[in-house]
C-alpha positions in Angstrom: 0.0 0.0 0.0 1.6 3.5 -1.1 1.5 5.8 1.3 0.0 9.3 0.5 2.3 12.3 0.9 -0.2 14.6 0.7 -3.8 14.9 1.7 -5.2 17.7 -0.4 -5.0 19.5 -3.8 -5.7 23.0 -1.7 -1.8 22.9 -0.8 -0.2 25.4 -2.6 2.7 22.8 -3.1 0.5 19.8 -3.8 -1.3 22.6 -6.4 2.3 23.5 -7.6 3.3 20.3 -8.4 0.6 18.7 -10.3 0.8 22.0 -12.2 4.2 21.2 -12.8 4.2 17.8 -13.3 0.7 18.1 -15.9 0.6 21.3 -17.4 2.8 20.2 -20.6 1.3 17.2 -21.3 -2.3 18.8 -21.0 -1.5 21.2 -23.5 0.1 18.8 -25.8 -3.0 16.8 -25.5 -5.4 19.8 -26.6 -2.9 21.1 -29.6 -2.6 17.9 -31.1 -6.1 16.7 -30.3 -7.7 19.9 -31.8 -5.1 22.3 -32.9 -4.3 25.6 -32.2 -7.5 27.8 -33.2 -9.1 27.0 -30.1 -6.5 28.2 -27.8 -4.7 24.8 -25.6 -3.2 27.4 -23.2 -6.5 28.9 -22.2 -8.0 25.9 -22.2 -5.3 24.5 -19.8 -5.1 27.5 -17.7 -9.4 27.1 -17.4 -8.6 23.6 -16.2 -6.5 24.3 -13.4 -8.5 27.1 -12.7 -11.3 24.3 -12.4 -9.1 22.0 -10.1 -8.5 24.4 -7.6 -12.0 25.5 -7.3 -13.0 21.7 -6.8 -9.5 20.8 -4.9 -11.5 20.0 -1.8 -13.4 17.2 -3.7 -10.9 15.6 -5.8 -7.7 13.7 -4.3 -4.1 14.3 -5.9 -4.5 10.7 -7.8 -7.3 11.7 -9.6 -6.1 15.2 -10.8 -4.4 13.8 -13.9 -8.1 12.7 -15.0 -9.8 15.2 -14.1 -7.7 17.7 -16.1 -7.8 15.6 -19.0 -12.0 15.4 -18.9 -12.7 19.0 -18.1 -10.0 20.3 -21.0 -11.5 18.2 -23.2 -15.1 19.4 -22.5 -14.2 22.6 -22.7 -12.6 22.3 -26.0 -15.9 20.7 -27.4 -17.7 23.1 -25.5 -16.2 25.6 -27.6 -16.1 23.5 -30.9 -19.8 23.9 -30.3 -20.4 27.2 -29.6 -18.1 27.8 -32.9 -20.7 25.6 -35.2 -23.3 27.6 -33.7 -21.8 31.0 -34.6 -21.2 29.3 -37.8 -24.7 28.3 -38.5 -26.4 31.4 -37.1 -23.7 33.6 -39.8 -24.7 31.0 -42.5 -28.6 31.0 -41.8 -28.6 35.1 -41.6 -26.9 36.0 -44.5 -29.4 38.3 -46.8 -31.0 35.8 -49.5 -30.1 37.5 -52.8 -33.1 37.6 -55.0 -33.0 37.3 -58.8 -35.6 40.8 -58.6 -34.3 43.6 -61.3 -34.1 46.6 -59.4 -36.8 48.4 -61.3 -39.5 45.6 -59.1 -37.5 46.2 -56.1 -38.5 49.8 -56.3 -41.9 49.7 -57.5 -42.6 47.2 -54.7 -41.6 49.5 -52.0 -43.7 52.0 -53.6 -46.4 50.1 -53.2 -45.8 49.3 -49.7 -45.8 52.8 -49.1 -49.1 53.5 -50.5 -50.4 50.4 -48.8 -49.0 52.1 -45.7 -50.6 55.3 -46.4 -54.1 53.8 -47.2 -54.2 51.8 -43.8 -53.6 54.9 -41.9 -56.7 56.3 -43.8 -58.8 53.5 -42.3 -60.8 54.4 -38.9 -59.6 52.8 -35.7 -62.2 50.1 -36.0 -61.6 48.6 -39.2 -58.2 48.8 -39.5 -58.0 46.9 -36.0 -60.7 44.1 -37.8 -58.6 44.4 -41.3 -55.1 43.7 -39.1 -56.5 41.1 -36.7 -58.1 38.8 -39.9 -55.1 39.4 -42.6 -52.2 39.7 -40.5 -52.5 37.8 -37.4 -54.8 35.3 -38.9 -57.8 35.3 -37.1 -61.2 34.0 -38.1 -64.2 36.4 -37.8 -65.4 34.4 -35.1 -62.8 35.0 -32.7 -62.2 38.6 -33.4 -65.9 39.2 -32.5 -65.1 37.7 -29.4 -62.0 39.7 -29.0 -63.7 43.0 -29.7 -67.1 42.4 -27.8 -69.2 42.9 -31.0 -71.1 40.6 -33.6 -69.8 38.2 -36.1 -71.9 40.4 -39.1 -70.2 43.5 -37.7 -66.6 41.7 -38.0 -67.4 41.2 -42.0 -68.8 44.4 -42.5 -65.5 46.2 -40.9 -63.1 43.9 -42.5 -65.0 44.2 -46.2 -65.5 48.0 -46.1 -61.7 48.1 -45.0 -60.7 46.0 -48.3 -63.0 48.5 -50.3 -61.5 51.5 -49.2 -58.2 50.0 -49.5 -58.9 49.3 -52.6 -59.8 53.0 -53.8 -57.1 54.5 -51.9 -54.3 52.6 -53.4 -56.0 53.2 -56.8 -56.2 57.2 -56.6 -52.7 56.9 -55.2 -51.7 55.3 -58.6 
Protein backbone atom coordinates (compact mmCIF):
# COMPACT_ATOMS: atom_id res chain seq x y z
CA UNK A 1 0.00 0.00 0.00
CA UNK A 2 1.58 3.48 -1.11
CA UNK A 3 1.53 5.82 1.28
CA UNK A 4 -0.05 9.33 0.49
CA UNK A 5 2.33 12.29 0.89
CA UNK A 6 -0.20 14.62 0.66
CA UNK A 7 -3.77 14.88 1.67
CA UNK A 8 -5.16 17.72 -0.37
CA UNK A 9 -5.00 19.54 -3.76
CA UNK A 10 -5.68 23.03 -1.69
CA UNK A 11 -1.79 22.86 -0.82
CA UNK A 12 -0.15 25.40 -2.55
CA UNK A 13 2.72 22.76 -3.12
CA UNK A 14 0.51 19.80 -3.81
CA UNK A 15 -1.34 22.60 -6.41
CA UNK A 16 2.29 23.50 -7.58
CA UNK A 17 3.32 20.33 -8.37
CA UNK A 18 0.59 18.74 -10.27
CA UNK A 19 0.80 22.03 -12.17
CA UNK A 20 4.20 21.24 -12.82
CA UNK A 21 4.19 17.78 -13.31
CA UNK A 22 0.68 18.06 -15.91
CA UNK A 23 0.60 21.34 -17.37
CA UNK A 24 2.77 20.24 -20.56
CA UNK A 25 1.34 17.22 -21.33
CA UNK A 26 -2.32 18.82 -20.98
CA UNK A 27 -1.53 21.21 -23.46
CA UNK A 28 0.14 18.80 -25.81
CA UNK A 29 -3.03 16.78 -25.53
CA UNK A 30 -5.39 19.81 -26.56
CA UNK A 31 -2.93 21.15 -29.59
CA UNK A 32 -2.58 17.92 -31.09
CA UNK A 33 -6.08 16.74 -30.27
CA UNK A 34 -7.69 19.94 -31.75
CA UNK A 35 -5.11 22.29 -32.94
CA UNK A 36 -4.27 25.56 -32.20
CA UNK A 37 -7.54 27.85 -33.17
CA UNK A 38 -9.10 27.00 -30.10
CA UNK A 39 -6.46 28.19 -27.77
CA UNK A 40 -4.70 24.75 -25.56
CA UNK A 41 -3.21 27.35 -23.25
CA UNK A 42 -6.48 28.87 -22.19
CA UNK A 43 -8.04 25.93 -22.21
CA UNK A 44 -5.30 24.49 -19.76
CA UNK A 45 -5.09 27.53 -17.68
CA UNK A 46 -9.42 27.09 -17.37
CA UNK A 47 -8.63 23.59 -16.25
CA UNK A 48 -6.49 24.26 -13.45
CA UNK A 49 -8.46 27.06 -12.67
CA UNK A 50 -11.34 24.29 -12.44
CA UNK A 51 -9.06 22.03 -10.13
CA UNK A 52 -8.49 24.40 -7.64
CA UNK A 53 -12.04 25.47 -7.27
CA UNK A 54 -13.05 21.66 -6.79
CA UNK A 55 -9.50 20.79 -4.93
CA UNK A 56 -11.50 19.98 -1.82
CA UNK A 57 -13.39 17.23 -3.68
CA UNK A 58 -10.90 15.64 -5.79
CA UNK A 59 -7.69 13.71 -4.29
CA UNK A 60 -4.14 14.31 -5.94
CA UNK A 61 -4.46 10.65 -7.83
CA UNK A 62 -7.31 11.69 -9.62
CA UNK A 63 -6.10 15.16 -10.82
CA UNK A 64 -4.39 13.76 -13.86
CA UNK A 65 -8.15 12.69 -14.96
CA UNK A 66 -9.84 15.25 -14.05
CA UNK A 67 -7.74 17.73 -16.07
CA UNK A 68 -7.81 15.64 -19.05
CA UNK A 69 -12.00 15.42 -18.92
CA UNK A 70 -12.70 19.02 -18.10
CA UNK A 71 -9.96 20.31 -20.98
CA UNK A 72 -11.49 18.23 -23.21
CA UNK A 73 -15.06 19.38 -22.46
CA UNK A 74 -14.17 22.63 -22.65
CA UNK A 75 -12.58 22.28 -26.00
CA UNK A 76 -15.92 20.71 -27.39
CA UNK A 77 -17.74 23.14 -25.48
CA UNK A 78 -16.24 25.62 -27.65
CA UNK A 79 -16.10 23.52 -30.92
CA UNK A 80 -19.85 23.87 -30.26
CA UNK A 81 -20.36 27.22 -29.56
CA UNK A 82 -18.12 27.77 -32.89
CA UNK A 83 -20.74 25.55 -35.21
CA UNK A 84 -23.26 27.61 -33.75
CA UNK A 85 -21.81 31.02 -34.63
CA UNK A 86 -21.18 29.34 -37.84
CA UNK A 87 -24.70 28.34 -38.48
CA UNK A 88 -26.45 31.40 -37.14
CA UNK A 89 -23.74 33.63 -39.77
CA UNK A 90 -24.70 30.98 -42.46
CA UNK A 91 -28.57 30.97 -41.77
CA UNK A 92 -28.56 35.15 -41.57
CA UNK A 93 -26.85 36.03 -44.54
CA UNK A 94 -29.40 38.30 -46.76
CA UNK A 95 -30.99 35.84 -49.51
CA UNK A 96 -30.15 37.47 -52.76
CA UNK A 97 -33.11 37.56 -55.02
CA UNK A 98 -33.00 37.27 -58.75
CA UNK A 99 -35.65 40.76 -58.64
CA UNK A 100 -34.29 43.56 -61.28
CA UNK A 101 -34.05 46.63 -59.40
CA UNK A 102 -36.83 48.38 -61.27
CA UNK A 103 -39.52 45.64 -59.13
CA UNK A 104 -37.46 46.18 -56.08
CA UNK A 105 -38.48 49.84 -56.27
CA UNK A 106 -41.93 49.69 -57.50
CA UNK A 107 -42.60 47.19 -54.67
CA UNK A 108 -41.56 49.48 -51.96
CA UNK A 109 -43.68 51.98 -53.58
CA UNK A 110 -46.44 50.09 -53.23
CA UNK A 111 -45.83 49.27 -49.71
CA UNK A 112 -45.79 52.84 -49.11
CA UNK A 113 -49.05 53.48 -50.54
CA UNK A 114 -50.45 50.44 -48.77
CA UNK A 115 -49.01 52.05 -45.68
CA UNK A 116 -50.56 55.29 -46.37
CA UNK A 117 -54.09 53.77 -47.18
CA UNK A 118 -54.21 51.75 -43.81
CA UNK A 119 -53.60 54.90 -41.93
CA UNK A 120 -56.72 56.28 -43.79
CA UNK A 121 -58.77 53.52 -42.30
CA UNK A 122 -60.83 54.37 -38.87
CA UNK A 123 -59.61 52.79 -35.66
CA UNK A 124 -62.25 50.11 -35.98
CA UNK A 125 -61.58 48.61 -39.24
CA UNK A 126 -58.23 48.83 -39.46
CA UNK A 127 -58.01 46.93 -36.02
CA UNK A 128 -60.74 44.08 -37.83
CA UNK A 129 -58.59 44.39 -41.32
CA UNK A 130 -55.08 43.71 -39.11
CA UNK A 131 -56.53 41.12 -36.69
CA UNK A 132 -58.14 38.81 -39.93
CA UNK A 133 -55.08 39.43 -42.64
CA UNK A 134 -52.20 39.74 -40.50
CA UNK A 135 -52.51 37.76 -37.35
CA UNK A 136 -54.77 35.27 -38.88
CA UNK A 137 -57.75 35.31 -37.14
CA UNK A 138 -61.18 33.95 -38.08
CA UNK A 139 -64.17 36.38 -37.80
CA UNK A 140 -65.45 34.42 -35.11
CA UNK A 141 -62.79 35.00 -32.67
CA UNK A 142 -62.23 38.65 -33.35
CA UNK A 143 -65.95 39.21 -32.55
CA UNK A 144 -65.07 37.71 -29.37
CA UNK A 145 -61.98 39.66 -28.99
CA UNK A 146 -63.70 42.95 -29.65
CA UNK A 147 -67.09 42.44 -27.84
CA UNK A 148 -69.23 42.91 -31.00
CA UNK A 149 -71.12 40.63 -33.64
CA UNK A 150 -69.80 38.21 -36.08
CA UNK A 151 -71.85 40.43 -39.09
CA UNK A 152 -70.22 43.45 -37.73
CA UNK A 153 -66.63 41.67 -38.00
CA UNK A 154 -67.40 41.16 -41.98
CA UNK A 155 -68.77 44.40 -42.54
CA UNK A 156 -65.50 46.17 -40.94
CA UNK A 157 -63.09 43.94 -42.47
CA UNK A 158 -65.00 44.19 -46.22
CA UNK A 159 -65.51 48.00 -46.11
CA UNK A 160 -61.71 48.12 -45.01
CA UNK A 161 -60.73 46.00 -48.32
CA UNK A 162 -62.99 48.52 -50.28
CA UNK A 163 -61.46 51.53 -49.19
CA UNK A 164 -58.23 50.04 -49.47
CA UNK A 165 -58.85 49.27 -52.64
CA UNK A 166 -59.76 52.95 -53.78
CA UNK A 167 -57.12 54.54 -51.90
CA UNK A 168 -54.26 52.61 -53.42
CA UNK A 169 -56.04 53.24 -56.84
CA UNK A 170 -56.21 57.24 -56.59
CA UNK A 171 -52.70 56.87 -55.22
CA UNK A 172 -51.66 55.35 -58.61
Amino acid sequence: MKKKLFESICEEVVFSRIYEKFSKDLYNFIYYKYGEQFNPKDKVQEAFIKLWENCNKITPEKAKGFLFSVANNLTLNAIKHEKVKLNYTKNSQPNQTNENPEFLLEEAQYLEKYQKALSKLTEEKRVAFLLNRVEGKKHQEIAELLNISRKAVEKRIYSALEQLRKEIEELK
